[in-house]
N, C-alpha and C positions, 0 to 999 in steps of 0.2 A: 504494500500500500504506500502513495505518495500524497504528501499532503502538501508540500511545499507547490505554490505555483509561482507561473513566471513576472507577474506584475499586479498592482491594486487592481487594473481595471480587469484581470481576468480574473481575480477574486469575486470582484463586485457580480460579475459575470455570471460566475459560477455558481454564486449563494442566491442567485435568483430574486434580488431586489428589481424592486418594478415601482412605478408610480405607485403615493399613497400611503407606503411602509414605514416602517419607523426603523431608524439606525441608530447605533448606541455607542459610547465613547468614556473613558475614564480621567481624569486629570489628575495622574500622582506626576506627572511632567511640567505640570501649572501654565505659567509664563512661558515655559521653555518647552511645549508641547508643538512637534509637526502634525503628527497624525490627524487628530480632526480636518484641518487645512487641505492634507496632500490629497485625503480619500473623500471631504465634497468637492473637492474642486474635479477629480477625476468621475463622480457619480452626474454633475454638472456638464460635465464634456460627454455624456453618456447620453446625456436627453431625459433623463430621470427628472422626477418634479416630486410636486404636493407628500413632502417629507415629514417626518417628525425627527426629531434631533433631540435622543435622550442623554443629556450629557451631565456627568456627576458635578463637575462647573466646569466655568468657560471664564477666559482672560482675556484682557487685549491682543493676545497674540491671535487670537481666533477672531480679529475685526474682518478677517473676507466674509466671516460668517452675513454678513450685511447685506452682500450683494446678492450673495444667495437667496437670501428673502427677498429680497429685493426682485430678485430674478424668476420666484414663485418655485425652484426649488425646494424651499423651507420653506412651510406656510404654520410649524408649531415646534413651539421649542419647550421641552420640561429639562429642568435641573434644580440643583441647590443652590448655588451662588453665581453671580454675575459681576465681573469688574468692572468699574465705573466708568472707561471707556466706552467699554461697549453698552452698559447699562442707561446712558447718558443715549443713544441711541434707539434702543429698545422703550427708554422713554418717549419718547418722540412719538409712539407710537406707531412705528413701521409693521410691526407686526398683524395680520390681520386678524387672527387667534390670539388670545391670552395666553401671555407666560406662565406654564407651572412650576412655582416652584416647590419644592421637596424641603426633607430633613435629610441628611446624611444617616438616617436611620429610616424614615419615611419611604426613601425611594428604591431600596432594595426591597421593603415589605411590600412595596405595590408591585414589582416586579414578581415576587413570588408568589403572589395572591392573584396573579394574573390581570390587574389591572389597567396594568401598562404594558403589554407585550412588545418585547422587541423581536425584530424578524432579522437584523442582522448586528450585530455586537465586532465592533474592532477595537483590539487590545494591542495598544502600543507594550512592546516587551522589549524589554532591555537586554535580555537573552532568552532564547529558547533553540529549542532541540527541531528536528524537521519533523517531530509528530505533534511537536504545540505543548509541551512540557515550559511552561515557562516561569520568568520569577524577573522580576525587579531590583536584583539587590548585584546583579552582578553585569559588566562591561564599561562600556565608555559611555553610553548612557543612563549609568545607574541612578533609580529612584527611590530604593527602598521597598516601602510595602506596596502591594496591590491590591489592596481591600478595598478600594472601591469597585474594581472591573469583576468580583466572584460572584455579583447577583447577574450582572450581564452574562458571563460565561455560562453559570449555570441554568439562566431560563430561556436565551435566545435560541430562538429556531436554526441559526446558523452564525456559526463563531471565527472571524478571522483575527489570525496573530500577525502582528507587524512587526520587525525585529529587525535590530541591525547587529544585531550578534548570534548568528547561527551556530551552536556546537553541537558536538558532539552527542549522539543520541545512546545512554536517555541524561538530561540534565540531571543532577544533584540539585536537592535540596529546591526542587519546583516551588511555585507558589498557584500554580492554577494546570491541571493534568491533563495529558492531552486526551482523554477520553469526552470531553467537555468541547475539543477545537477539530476544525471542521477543513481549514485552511492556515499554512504558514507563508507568508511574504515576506521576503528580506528587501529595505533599501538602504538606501545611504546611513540615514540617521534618524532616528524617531523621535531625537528631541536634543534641546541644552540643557544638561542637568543642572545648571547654574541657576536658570530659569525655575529651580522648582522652591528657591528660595522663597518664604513669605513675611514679604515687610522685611525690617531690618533682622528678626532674628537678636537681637542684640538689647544688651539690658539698657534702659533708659540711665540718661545723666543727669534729665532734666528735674530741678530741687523739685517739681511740684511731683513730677510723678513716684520721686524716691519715696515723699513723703506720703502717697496714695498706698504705693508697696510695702511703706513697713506697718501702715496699718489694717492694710489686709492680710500682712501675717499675722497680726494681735489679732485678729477675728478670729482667723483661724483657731490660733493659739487660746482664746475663750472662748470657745466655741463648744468646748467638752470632747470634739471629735478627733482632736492627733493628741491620739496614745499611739502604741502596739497593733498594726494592721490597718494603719489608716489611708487611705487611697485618693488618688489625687489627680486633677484633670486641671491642665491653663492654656492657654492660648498663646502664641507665639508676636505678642505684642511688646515694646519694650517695657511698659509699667507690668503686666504682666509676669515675665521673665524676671523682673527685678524682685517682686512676690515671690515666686521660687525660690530664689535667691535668700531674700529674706526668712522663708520657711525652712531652707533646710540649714541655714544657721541656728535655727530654734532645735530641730529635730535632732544634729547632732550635738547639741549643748544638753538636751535630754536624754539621748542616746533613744529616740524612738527610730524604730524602724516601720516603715509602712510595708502594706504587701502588695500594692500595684500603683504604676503611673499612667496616666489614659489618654489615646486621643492621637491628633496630627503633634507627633514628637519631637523635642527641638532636641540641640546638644546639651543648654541646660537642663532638661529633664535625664538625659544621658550623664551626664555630670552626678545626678543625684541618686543615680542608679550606682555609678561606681563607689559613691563616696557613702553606701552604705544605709542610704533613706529609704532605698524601695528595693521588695527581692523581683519585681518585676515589672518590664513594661511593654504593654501591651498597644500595637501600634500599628492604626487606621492608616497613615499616612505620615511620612517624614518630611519634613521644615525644612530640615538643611542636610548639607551634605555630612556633617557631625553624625546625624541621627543614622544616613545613609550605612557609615563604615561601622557604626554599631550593630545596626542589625543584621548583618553581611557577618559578623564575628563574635557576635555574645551571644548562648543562647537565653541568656537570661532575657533578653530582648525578644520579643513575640508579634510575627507577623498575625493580624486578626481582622478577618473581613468587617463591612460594614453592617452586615444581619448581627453577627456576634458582638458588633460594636454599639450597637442604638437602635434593631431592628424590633417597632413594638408589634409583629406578626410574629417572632421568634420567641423560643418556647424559654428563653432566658437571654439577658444582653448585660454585657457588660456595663454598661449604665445606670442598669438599678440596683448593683452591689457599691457604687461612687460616694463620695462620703464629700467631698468640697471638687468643686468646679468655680472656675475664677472666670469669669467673660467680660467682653466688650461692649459698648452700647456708642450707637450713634445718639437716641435720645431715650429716655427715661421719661414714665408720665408719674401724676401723682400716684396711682392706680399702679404704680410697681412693672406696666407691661413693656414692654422693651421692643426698640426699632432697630433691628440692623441691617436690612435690605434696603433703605434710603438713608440719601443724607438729610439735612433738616429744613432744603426746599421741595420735597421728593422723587429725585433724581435715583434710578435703582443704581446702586454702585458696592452691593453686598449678594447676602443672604444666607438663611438662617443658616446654612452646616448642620454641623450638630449641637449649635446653640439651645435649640431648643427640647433639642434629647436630650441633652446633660442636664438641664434645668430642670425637666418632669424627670429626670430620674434618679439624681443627686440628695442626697441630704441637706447638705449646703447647699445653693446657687447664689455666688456673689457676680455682683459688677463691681470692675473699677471704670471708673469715668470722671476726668475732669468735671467742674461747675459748667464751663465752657469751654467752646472750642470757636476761633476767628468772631468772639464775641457773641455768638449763639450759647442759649444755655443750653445744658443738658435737659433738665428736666422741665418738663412741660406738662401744661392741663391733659391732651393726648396726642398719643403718638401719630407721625404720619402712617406707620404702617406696625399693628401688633404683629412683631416676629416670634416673640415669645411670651405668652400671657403672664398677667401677674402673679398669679396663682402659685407658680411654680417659681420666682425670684425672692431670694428671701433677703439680702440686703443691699445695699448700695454706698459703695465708700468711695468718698472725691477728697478734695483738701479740706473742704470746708467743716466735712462732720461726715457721719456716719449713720444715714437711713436705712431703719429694719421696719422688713413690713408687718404689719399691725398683725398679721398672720402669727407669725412667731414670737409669742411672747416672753417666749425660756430665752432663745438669742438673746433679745433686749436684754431682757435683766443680766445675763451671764457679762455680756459688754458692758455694759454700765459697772457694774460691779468691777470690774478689771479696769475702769477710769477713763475708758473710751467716750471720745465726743461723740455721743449716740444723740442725734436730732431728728425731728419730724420731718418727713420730704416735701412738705409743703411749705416750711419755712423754709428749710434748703432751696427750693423754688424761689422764693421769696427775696433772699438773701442777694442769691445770683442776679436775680434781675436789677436788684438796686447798683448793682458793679455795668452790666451789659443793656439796661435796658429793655421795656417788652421787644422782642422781635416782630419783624415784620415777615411773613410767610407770602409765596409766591398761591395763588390759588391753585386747586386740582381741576382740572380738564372733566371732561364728560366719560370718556373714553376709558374701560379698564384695561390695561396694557396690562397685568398681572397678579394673580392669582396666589393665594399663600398658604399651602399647606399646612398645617402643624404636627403637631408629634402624632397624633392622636389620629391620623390620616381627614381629616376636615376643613376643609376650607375655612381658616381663621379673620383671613382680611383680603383686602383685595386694594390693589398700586391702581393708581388713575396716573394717565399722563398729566405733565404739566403744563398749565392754561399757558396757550404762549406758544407752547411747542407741536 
């Protein structure tokens, strides 16, 4: 049996894509992702149209994606996140279908629940074998984990692997089996793994955000939850990272050890792994190339798809054993719900990830967030767009003070009691706006340009273009 063919478009060919079907695509390559690009643009030279485009997210580097809609190729796109290039676009309202968007845990359960069928799935691999044995953590385009691409592999009707590293059959140490792939294509290059970099990676210097980090470690730290097997999920922000930072100075001054770190893994959560905080980590996707040579060489380090990571169709996820989860917000309402798929005239230039998995299934869910950002406050009467309900936020720490939602009355007291500036969020609102002024908002348009899933697979809210645009 041969499963190698001689080019994308005899792939495409061959898997019997026709008007109408949906393609599917993974982004542990991010920024520095060919594939989506090289295989519409050749489905496009095909004569192929009225697409769906299910993509785990999508970057600037995928702006041809435009013309394609444009060109009535793509007439629906589902994913989790969109970068603000092209989301700035997709505001505009080009689209003639609404945007879906997912959870990094939502959109592999609608996959397996049949939802959202895809009929052809292409997985950029960093190496694989000529029967589709492949993995992510090893060549010159190495990325790490591939836990986003195992709900495509395993539900699509037809599987092609892309790779610019073909070895020797059968690979070592696969991350996706070739009983699953259907077709393997070698080209040049499937991606820059530079590109898979997110944000800087790197701890903040800035005084306001040190000072957001060390008292999101003190939450922590009061919180009752880091003892002996405590478990821990941040995001690759620099306040963020400086949190880390800050927590495992706590953890080694106590000598706690937790038993897992979760999520899109930087170097410093690999830091925290060797230096004896976590005996494991378990990892959706890698940050940086740090994260990359870790998991390529520790097994303490744990490749784990997206169903096993936040999938609420799965019969257990690693998210509802999470004990603190540290997130981002573009805005904050009084009402604790949280916006991170627009900015705060709304402009789509996010989306939830697994914002909002970690939030419903954490113990903890904090935000850190400046009062303001370019003179807009954070927090607001309501969000432009609920990414993650309040429900599931339990508190919010900036310079200013430190809002717990009304929800949690043990948090409160435990923080106060430790001499944290624990304040209402509505004077934190208050506060802010005496510094920034009310803002002025750009109106919503008529038009729903996008749709927002939640954890809970429900359509939560819904993006209107903006009036203007």
């Amino acid at each position: 049996m041969n499963k190698l063919v001689n080019s994308i478009r005899e792939a495409i060919s061959l898997s019997g894509l026709k008007d109408g079907m949906t393609v599917s695509f993974h982004h542990h390559l991010r920024n520095g992702d060919y594939v989506l690009n090289m295989v519409m643009d050749e489905i496009a030279n095909m004569g192929i149209k009225d697409l769906t485009v299910n993509a785990s997210s999508l970057f600037d580097t995928h702006m041809p994606l435009v013309g394609h809609i444009k060109n009535g190729v793509v007439t629906t796109v589902m994913t989790d996140y969109i970068a603000a290039g092209l989301g700035r676009e997709f505001s505009r309202g080009i689209m003639k279908n609404p945007i879906q968007f997912r959870t990094h845990g939502g959109r592999p359960a609608d996959i397996a629940l049949g939802k959202t069928p895809i009929d052809v799935a292409f997985i950029a691999a960093p190496a694989s074998d000529s029967m589709g044995n492949c993995s992510g953590k090893y060549g010159k385009s190495a990325c790490g984990s591939l836990g986003y691409a195992y709900a495509d592999a395993m539900h699509a009707k037809k599987v092609v692997v892309i790779t610019d590293n073909l070895v020797s059959y059968p690979l070592e140490d696969w991350s996706i089996s070739e009983d699953y792939v259907d077709f393997v294509v070698t080209v040049d290059a499937v991606g820059d793994p530079k590109g898979i970099v997110s944000g800087t990676t790197k701890i903040t210097r800035d005084p306001v955000g040190l000072v957001m980090a060390q008292n999101a470690a003190k939450v922590i730290e009061a919180s009752g939850l880091l003892k002996d097997g405590f478990s821990f999920q941040t995001g690759a922000g620099g306040a963020s990272l400086a949190a880390a930072k800050f927590l495992k100075d706590i953890m080694l001054r106590k000598g706690i050890q937790g038993s897992f770190g979760l999520g899109g893994i930087t170097g410093y959560m690999v830091d925290m792994l060797r230096s004896g905080c976590f005996q494991k980590l378990m990892d959706v996707q890698c940050f940086d190339l740090g994260a990359v040579e870790s998991i390529r060489t520790d097994s303490r380090h744990q490749e784990i798809s997206a169903m096993h990571y936040a999938s609420p169709a799965a019969k257990s996820a690693v998210v509802d054993s999470l004990d603190v989860v540290i997130l981002g917000a573009t805005e904050i309402d009084t009402d604790f719900n949280v916006n991170v798929h627009t900015d705060s005239n709304g402009y789509i230039m996010g989306g939830s990830g697994g914002h909002s998995d970690t939030a419903a299934g954490s113990k903890l869910s904090m935000i850190i967030a400046p009062m303001f950002r370019a003179r807009l406050p954070i927090v607001t009467d309501r969000v432009n767009c609920i990414s993650t309900p309040g429900k599931d936020i339990d508190v919010l720490v900036t310079q200013g003070g430190i809002a717990v939602n009304p929800k949690n009355i043990e948090l409160k007291n435990n923080l106060i009691a430790a001499g944290l500036n624990v304040v209402d969020i509505h004077d934190l609102k208050e506060k802010t706006e005496r510094i920034t002024g009310k803002p002025h908002r750009l109106p919503k348009g008529d038009k729903i340009v996008a749709e927002v899933i939640g954890h809970d697979l429900s359509i939560q809210d819904y993006i209107y273009n903006v009036k203007g645009e």
